[in-house]
N, C-alpha and C positions, 0 to 999 in steps of 0.2 A: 786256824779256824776250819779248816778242810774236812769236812768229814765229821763236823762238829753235832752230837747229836743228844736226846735227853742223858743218854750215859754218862755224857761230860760236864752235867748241871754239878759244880760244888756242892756238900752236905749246907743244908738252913738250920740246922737244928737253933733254937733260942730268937730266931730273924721272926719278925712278926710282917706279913706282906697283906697290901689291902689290893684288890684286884675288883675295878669296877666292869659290870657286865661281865660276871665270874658266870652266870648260871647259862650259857654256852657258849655254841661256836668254840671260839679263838680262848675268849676269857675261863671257859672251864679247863680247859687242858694245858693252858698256863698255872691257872688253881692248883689242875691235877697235880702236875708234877712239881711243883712248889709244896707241896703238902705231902707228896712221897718222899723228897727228901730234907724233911723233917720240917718245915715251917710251919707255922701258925700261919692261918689264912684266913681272910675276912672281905665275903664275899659280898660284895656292894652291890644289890639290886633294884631296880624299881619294882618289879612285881613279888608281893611276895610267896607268894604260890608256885611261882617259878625258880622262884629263889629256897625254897624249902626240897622240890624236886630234884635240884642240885644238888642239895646237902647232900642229899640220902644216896643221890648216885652218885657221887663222888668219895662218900662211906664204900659204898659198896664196891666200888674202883681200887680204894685206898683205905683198906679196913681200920687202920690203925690213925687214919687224918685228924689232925689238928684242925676243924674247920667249924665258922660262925656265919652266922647271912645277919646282914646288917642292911635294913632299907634307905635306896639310896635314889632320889631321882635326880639327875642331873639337869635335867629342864625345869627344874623347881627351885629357885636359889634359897628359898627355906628349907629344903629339904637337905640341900649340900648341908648350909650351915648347923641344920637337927645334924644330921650324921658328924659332921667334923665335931661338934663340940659333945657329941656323944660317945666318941671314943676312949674309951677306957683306959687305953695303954699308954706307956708313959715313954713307948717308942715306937715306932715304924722305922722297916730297916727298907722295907720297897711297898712303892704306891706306884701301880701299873695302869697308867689313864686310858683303858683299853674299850670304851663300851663308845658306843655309837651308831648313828643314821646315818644309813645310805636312799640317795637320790627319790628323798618322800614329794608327792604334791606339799607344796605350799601350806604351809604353816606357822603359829606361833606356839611358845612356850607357855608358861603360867606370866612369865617377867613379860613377856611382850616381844621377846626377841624370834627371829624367822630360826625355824626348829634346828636345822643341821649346823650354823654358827653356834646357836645357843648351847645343845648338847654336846656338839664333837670339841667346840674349843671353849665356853664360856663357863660350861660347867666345871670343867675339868681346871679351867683357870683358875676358878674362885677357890674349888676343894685341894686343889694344891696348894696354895696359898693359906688359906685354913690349916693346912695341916703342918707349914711349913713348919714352925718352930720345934715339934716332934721329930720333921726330919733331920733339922740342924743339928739336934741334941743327941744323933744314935750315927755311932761312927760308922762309917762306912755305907751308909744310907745313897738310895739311889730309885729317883722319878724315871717312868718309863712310859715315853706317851707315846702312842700307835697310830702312825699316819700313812697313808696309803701312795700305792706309786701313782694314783691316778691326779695327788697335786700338782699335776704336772699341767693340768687342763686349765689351770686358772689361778693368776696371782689375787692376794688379797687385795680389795678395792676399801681401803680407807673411807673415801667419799659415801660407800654404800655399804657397808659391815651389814646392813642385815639385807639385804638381797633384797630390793624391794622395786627400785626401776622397772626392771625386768626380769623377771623370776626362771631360771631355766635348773631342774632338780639336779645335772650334773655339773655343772657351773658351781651352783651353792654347793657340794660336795663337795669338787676339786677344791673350792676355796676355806670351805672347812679345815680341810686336811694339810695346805699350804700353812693355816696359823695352825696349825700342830709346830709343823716342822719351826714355823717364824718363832712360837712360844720357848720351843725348847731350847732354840737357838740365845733366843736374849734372856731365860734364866737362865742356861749357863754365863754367859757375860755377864751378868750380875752376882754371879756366886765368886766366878773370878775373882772379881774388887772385891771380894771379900778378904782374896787372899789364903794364908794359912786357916781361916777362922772358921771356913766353910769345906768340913771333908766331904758336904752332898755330890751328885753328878746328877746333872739331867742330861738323857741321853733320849734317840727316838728308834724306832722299829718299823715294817710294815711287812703284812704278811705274803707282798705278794697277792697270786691272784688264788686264793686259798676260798675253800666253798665252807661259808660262815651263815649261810642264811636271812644277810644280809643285803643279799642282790638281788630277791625277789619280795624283799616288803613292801618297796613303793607300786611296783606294778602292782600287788593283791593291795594295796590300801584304798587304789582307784577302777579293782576290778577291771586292769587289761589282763584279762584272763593269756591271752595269747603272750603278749611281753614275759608274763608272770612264767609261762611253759618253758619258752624259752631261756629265763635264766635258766630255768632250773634242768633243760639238756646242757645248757653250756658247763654247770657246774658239773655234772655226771661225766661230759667229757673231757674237759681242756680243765678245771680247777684242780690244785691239789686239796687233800685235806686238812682238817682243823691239825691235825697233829704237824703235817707240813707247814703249814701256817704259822702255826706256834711255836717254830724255832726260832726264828728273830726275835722275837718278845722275848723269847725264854735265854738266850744268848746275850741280848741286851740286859737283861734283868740280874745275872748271877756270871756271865762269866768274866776271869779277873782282867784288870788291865782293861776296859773298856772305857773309850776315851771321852769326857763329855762333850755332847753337841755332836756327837754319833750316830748315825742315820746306817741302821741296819737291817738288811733284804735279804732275799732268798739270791743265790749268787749266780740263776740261768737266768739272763735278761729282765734280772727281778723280778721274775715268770714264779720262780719253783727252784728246789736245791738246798742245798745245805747255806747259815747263815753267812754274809760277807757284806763289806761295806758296801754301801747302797748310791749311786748318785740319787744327785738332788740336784732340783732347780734352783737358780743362782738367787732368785727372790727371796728365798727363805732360809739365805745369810746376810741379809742386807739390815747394816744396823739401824740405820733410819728408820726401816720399815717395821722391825724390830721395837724399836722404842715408840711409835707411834702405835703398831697395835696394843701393846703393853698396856701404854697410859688408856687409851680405850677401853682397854677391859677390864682395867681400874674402876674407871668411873662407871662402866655400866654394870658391872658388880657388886661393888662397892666394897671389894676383899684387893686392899693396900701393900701388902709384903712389908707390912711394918717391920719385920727381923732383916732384912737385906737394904735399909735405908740409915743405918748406923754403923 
């Protein structure tokens, strides 16, 4: 893994990859280089205007790219559901669950759920889950959900899954990104019992502290103009970038022998570096915790894993 860099991504040629919140940061240059070496790529956006902008400049990045924008809003559980059963292909070889909110004021979704639960894990629950039986059916298939070293601020609270006690926007993040890691963890344990029948991997990523434009949305959405300055010196300074960023994802996502329920980081104090296994906090391999948020996000979805229940 030493040294490990886009040079060392295996050829995609025939792989078809769905990469949600493709049209930047972290997600387009994942896209990018999935689609320079050779995949098909299918850029899941919610805006489409932003998502067309993508296109073009990830043509003009990758003249020769295999690439489609497909709208996708993950805080819309009809909207999951439009996109997953509107999928045309009769494979997925990787779905990169890579788009999401950082540290918003207080919010809900279109379902009703508090915005950074809803998007960072519930959406990406349900759309995986929808798509699951494509994954099952194309060998060598592999989920790559992107969770951050910041779950480290906050275990999941069961009793309160949508933040609502007491609302604090890094709190509801770090706890977003703990059921990342809790998600990945117990689908792999469920692919497990599958046994020989399941060639999937669900594996996880985080970029480190990579300048994705995400750390200054909640200050500009509440107008702290000053907060808002400040991210954005600290990213000029101390952040690496998207391209830095996106070696764990893209390390996770293609290279061989990656083991599932793999939690992969930048390898300097999960700061920045080339990719390397990642700690994690011990809550999010806890299988009770595991199976508890599961069944929750079962039921508040209403997307079953009917293929991993036979």
């Amino acid at each position: 893994m030493t040294g490990w860099n886009v040079g060392d991504i295996p050829g995609q040629d025939g792989r078809v990859a769905v990469v949600t919140g493709g049209n930047g940061g972290l997600g387009h240059v994942v896209a990018r280089e999935l689609a320079r070496k050779g995949a098909f790529v299918v850029l899941a956006c919610r805006d489409e205007g932003r998502g067309s902008a993508a296109v073009e400049r990830l043509r003009g990045e990758v003249p020769d790219a295999a690439v489609e924008l497909a709208r996708l809003d993950l805080g819309d559980l009809a909207s999951v559901r439009e996109f997953a059963h509107g999928l045309p292909y009769e494979r997925v070889d990787l779905l990169v669950n890579n788009a999401g909110v950082m540290a918003l004021p207080y919010g809900t979704t279109a379902d009703g759920f508090e915005t950074q639960f809803g998007v960072n894990h519930l959406g990406h629950f349900a759309l995986t889950g929808l798509l699951l039986p494509t994954l099952l059916a194309t060998p060598g298939a592999r989920i790559v959900t992107v969770s951050s070293m910041l779950h480290a601020l906050a275990k999941v609270d069961p009793r309160d899954l949508n933040n609502v006690r007491r609302y604090g926007r890094w709190t509801a993040y770090a706890r977003s990104k703990s059921a990342n890691l809790l998600f990945t963890h117990e689908l792999a344990r469920r692919l497990a019992a599958q046994g020989g029948a399941a060639d999937l991997r669900a594996v996880a990523a985080h970029p480190g502290y990579a300048e994705t434009g995400l750390q200054s949305a909640g200050p500009r959405a509440e107008g702290r103009r000053i907060a808002e300055g400040l991210m954005v010196l600290a990213n000029r300074v101390v952040a690496q970038s998207p391209e830095g960023g996106a070696l764990p994802v893209l390390y996770a996502a293609t290279a061989p022998g990656v083991p599932s329920d793999s939690f992969t980081g930048p390898s300097f104090a999960m700061w920045r570096g080339a990719p390397a296994p990642s700690w994690r906090a011990p809550w999010t391999t806890d299988d009770a915790m595991g199976e508890r948020l599961w069944a929750a996000s079962e039921r508040l979805t209403g997307v079953t894993y009917e293929a991993l229940k036979h």
